[in-house]
N, C-alpha and C positions, 0 to 999 in steps of 0.2 A: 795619444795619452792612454786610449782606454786599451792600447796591445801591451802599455808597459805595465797597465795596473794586471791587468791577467798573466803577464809572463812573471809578477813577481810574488802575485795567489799560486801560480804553479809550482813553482820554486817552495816556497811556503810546504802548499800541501805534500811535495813528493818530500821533504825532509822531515814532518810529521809521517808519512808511510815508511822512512827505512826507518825511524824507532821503534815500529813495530813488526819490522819483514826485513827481509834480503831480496832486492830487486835490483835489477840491472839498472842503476840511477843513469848512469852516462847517454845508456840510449833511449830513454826514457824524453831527459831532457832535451838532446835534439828535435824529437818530435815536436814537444810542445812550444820551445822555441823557435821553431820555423814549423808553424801549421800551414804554411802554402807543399810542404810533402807529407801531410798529415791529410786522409783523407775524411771529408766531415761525417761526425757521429750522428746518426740520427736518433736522437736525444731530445726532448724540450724540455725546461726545468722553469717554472715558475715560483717568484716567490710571494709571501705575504708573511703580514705583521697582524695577528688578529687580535694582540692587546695594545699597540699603537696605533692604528691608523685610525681614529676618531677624527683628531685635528691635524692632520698630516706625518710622519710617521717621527717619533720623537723616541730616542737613548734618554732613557732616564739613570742618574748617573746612582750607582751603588744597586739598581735592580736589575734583575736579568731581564734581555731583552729575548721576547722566541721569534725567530723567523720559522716558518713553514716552506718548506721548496718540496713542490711536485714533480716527479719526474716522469717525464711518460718513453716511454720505448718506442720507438718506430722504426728498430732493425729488426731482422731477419734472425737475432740469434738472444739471447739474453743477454745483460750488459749489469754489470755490478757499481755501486756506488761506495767509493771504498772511502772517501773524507770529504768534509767541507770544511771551511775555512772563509777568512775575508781579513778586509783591512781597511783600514779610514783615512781617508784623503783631506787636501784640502778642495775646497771647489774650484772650479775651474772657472779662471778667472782671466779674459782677453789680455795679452803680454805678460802673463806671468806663469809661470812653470809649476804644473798640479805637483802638490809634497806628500811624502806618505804622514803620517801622525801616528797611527797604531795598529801594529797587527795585532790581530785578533786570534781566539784557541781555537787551534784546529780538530776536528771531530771525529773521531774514524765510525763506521757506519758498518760498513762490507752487507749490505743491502743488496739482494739480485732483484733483477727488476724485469719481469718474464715481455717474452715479447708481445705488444700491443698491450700493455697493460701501465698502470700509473701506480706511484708508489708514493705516500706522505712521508717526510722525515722534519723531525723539527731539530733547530740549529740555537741553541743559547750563547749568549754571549752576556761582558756587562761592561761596565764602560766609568769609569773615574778620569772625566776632563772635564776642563772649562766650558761653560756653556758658548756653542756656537753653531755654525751649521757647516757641514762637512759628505765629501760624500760616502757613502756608504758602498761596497762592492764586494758581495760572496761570489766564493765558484767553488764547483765540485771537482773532485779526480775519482774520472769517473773509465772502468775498464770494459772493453767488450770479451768476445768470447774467443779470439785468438791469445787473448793477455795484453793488447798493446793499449797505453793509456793516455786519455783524454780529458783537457781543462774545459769544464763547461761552466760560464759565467751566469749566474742563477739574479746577480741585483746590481745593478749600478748605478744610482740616484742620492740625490740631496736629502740627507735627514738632520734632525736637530738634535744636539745635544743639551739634555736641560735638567736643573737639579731636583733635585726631588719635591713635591710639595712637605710643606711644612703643618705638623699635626699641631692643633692646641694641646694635645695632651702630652707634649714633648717632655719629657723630664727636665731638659737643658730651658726649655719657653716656659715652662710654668717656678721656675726657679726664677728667670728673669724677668716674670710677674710679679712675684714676691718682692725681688729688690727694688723694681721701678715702685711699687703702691707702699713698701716702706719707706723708702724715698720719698714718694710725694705725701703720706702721713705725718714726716716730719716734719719739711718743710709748713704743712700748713698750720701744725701746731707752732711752730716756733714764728708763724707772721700773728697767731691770733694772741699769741702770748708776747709780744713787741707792741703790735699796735692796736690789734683789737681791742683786747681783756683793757686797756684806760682806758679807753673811750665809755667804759661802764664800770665806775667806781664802783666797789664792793660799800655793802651798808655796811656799818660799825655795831656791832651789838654792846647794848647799855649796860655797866656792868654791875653787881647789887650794890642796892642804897641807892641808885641814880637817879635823876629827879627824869 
């Protein structure tokens, strides 16, 4: 599962790189497709969430979300970081076949990344679904210094999609405060003016001449 989720962020990123280039797409994609003739990039890319991960890492739906992915170089020559990208799945669940749900925009970068050296890049994304838990999975295309190009998988894990909190100062919530407390102002005028107001007869005022 996790070779089909990265061969189809490859696919993904190298068709975000020909709308901006002319590159040899064909032989591109055999590489990435069969990375057993594809020799390993020495690359490490980590990522983080450092406005989500308080409570486990949460897509809040209508904000951007920033990932962070470090990359560090541990080849012999410079290696550029030309897009990232990702896509959300569903979890992986025993007997049942992981789906994709949504790709994600992909980012072009073209970042060199010197050798023995680490480079920050932050990745936004934003997300309008259902709240659930899904998994999440970037990867970069990422080129060394001959020109040939490599899918390096930067996050693969369970996050939560969930909707936004809800402000008291909402225009749409303090509207629906209005109707509910005009609502309930009526209703209690209209039980004290039924049943209350008789149970306390009004006095009569004497009119002149009255004894």
């Amino acid at each position: 599962m996790g070779f089909l989720k990265l061969t189809t962020l490859a696919l993904l990123l190298l068709q975000a790189f020909t709308t901006f280039a002319q590159i040899e797409v064909e032989s591109i994609e055999e590489e990435i497709e069969d990375p057993s003739q594809t020799p390993d990039l020495k690359v490490t890319v980590s990522a983080s969430f450092p406005q989500s991960e308080i409570f486990g890492i949460k897509l809040i739906n209508g904000h951007p979300t920033q990932a962070v992915l470090s990359f560090t170089n541990n080849e012999l020559a410079p290696v550029t970081v030309g897009f990232v990208g990702g896509s959300l799945w569903t979890p992986d669940t025993p007997g049942q076949p992981t789906q994709i749900v949504r790709n994600l925009t992909s980012t072009r970068y073209n970042v060199e990344v010197p050798v023995g050296q680490s480079e920050s890049l932050t990745y936004s994304f934003a997300t309008e679904l259902h709240p659930q838990d899904l998994r999440l999975n970037l990867a970069a295309l990422v080129s060394d210094a001959k020109g040939s190009f490599y899918t390096v998988q930067a996050f693969n894990e369970t996050v939560s999609v969930v909707e936004a909190p809800t402000s008291f100062f909402d225009p749409q919530i303090i509207f629906l405060y209005v109707i509910l407390a005009a609502a309930f102002g009526g209703t209690c005028y209209f039980i004290y003016n039924t049943w209350i107001a008789s149970l306390f007869p009004q006095k009569r005022r004497g009119g002149k001449g009255g004894e």
